[in-house]
C-alpha positions as CSV (number, residue, x, y, z in Angstrom):
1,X,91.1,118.6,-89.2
2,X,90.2,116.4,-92.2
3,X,92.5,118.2,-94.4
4,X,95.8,118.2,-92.0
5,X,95.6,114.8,-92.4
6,X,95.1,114.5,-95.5
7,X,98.6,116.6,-95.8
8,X,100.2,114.2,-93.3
9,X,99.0,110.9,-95.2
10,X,100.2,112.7,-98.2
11,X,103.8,113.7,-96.9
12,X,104.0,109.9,-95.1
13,X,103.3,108.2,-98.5
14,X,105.9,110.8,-100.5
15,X,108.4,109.8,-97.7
16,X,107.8,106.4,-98.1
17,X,108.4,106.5,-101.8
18,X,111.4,109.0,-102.0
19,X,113.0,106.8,-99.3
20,X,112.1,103.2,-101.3
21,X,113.4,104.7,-104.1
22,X,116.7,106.0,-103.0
23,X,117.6,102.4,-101.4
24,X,120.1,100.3,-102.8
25,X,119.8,98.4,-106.2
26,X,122.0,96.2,-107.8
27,X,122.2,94.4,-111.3
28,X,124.6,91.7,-112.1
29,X,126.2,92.8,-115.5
30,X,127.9,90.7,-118.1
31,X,131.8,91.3,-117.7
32,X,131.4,92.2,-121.4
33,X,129.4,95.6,-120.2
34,X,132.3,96.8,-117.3
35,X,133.8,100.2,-118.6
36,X,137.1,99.7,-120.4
37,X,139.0,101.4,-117.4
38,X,137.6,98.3,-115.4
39,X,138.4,95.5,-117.4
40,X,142.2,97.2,-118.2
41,X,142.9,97.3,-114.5
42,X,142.1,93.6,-113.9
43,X,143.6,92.5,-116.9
44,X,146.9,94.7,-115.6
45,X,146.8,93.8,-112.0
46,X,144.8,90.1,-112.4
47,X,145.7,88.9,-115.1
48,X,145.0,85.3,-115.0
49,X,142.2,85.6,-113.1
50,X,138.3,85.4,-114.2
51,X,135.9,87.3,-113.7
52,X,133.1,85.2,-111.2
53,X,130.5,88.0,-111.1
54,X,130.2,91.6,-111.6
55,X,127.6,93.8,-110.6
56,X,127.0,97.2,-110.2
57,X,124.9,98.8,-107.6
58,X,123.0,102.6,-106.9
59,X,122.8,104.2,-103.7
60,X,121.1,107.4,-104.3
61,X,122.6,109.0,-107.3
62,X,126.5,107.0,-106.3
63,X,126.9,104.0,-108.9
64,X,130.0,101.4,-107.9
65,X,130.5,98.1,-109.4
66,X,131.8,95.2,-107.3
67,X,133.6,92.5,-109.2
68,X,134.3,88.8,-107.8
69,X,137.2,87.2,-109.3
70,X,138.0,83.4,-109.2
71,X,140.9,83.2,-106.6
72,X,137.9,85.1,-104.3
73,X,139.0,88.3,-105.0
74,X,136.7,91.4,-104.8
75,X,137.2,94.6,-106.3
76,X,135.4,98.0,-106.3
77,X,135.2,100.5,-108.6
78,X,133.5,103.8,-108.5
79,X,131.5,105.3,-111.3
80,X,134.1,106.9,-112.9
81,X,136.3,103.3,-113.0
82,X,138.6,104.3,-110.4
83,X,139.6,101.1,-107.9
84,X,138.2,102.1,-104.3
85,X,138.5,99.0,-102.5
86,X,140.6,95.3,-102.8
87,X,140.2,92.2,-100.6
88,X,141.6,88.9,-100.5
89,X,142.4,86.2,-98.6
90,X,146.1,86.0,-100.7
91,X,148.8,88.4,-100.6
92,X,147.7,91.4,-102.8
93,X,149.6,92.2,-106.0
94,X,152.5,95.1,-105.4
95,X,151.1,96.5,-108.5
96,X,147.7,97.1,-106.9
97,X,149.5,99.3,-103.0
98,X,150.6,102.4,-103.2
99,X,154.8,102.5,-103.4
100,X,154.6,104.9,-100.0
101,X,152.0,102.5,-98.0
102,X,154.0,99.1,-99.7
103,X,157.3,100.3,-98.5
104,X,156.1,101.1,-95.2
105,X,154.6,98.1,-94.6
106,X,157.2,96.3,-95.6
107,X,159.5,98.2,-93.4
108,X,158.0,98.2,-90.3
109,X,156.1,94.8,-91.0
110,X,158.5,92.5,-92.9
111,X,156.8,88.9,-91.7
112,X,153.0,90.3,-92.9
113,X,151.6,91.7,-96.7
114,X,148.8,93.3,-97.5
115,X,145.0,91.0,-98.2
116,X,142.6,94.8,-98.3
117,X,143.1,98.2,-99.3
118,X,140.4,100.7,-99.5
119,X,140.4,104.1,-100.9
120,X,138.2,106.4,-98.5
121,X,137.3,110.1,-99.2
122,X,140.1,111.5,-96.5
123,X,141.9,108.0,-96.0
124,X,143.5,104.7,-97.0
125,X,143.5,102.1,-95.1
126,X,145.0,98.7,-95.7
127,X,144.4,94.9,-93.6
128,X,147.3,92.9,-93.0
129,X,147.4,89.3,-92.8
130,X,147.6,89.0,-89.2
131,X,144.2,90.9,-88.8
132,X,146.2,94.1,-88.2
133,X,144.5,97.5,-90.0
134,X,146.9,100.8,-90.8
135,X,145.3,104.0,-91.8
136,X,147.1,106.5,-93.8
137,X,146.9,110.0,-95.1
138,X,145.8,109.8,-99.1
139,X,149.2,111.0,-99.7
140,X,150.6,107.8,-98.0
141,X,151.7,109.0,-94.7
142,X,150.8,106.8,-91.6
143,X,148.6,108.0,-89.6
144,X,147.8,105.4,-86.9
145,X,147.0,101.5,-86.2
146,X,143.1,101.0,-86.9
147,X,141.6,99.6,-84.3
């Protein structure tokens, strides 16, 4: 009996650790260490705007960096540099939609633009300024009103 639980305290404490471990950490970074790819999108897409605060952040073996720009702006980035997510409260740039989602938003919602679009594994989805959330197909086909 003595030795089963032993084994259990053993297996409870490796739990404990593995899953302490493989929660979130972040580090706030100097916008001097972003990756090149990073700094070249905002400079292409932002320019004008300063970089608040960057930090990057580990989930398990994922690594993203979330970026605060003055204007509050927020970017993502995964760990290869590749935007994943933009939110504002301001209309966001053209430069930053995709043409297919842009033009259909602008067709089909003339009076509103775009403040959030996020990259998902299967999905984009973009926020309107009214509140209102599209999803569409990663090739830019709608697919339906989020709700």
């Amino acid at each position: 009996m003595k030795k089963r639980s032993f084994l259990t305290t053993i297996a409870i404490l490796f739990a404990s650790v593995t899953l302490f471990s493989a929660c979130e950490k972040e580090k706030v970074i100097s916008p001097d260490g972003l990756p090149s790819s990073i700094k070249d999108y905002i400079s292409a897409h932002f320019n004008g705007h300063d970089i608040i605060k960057a930090k990057t952040e580990h989930e398990g073996t994922k690594k993203k960096y979330e970026i605060r720009l003055d204007g509050d702006i927020k970017l993502e980035f995964n760990s290869k540099g590749e935007v994943t997510e933009i939110e504002s409260y301001q209309k966001l740039p053209d430069s930053v939609i995709p043409e297919k989602i842009r033009q259909y938003v602008e067709e089909h919602y003339p009076n509103n633009y775009i403040v959030k679009w996020e990259l998902e594994p299967n999905k984009q989805e973009v926020k309107l300024d009214n509140g209102l959330e599209l999803e569409f197909t990663l090739d830019g086909e709608f697919i339906r009103i989020d709700n």
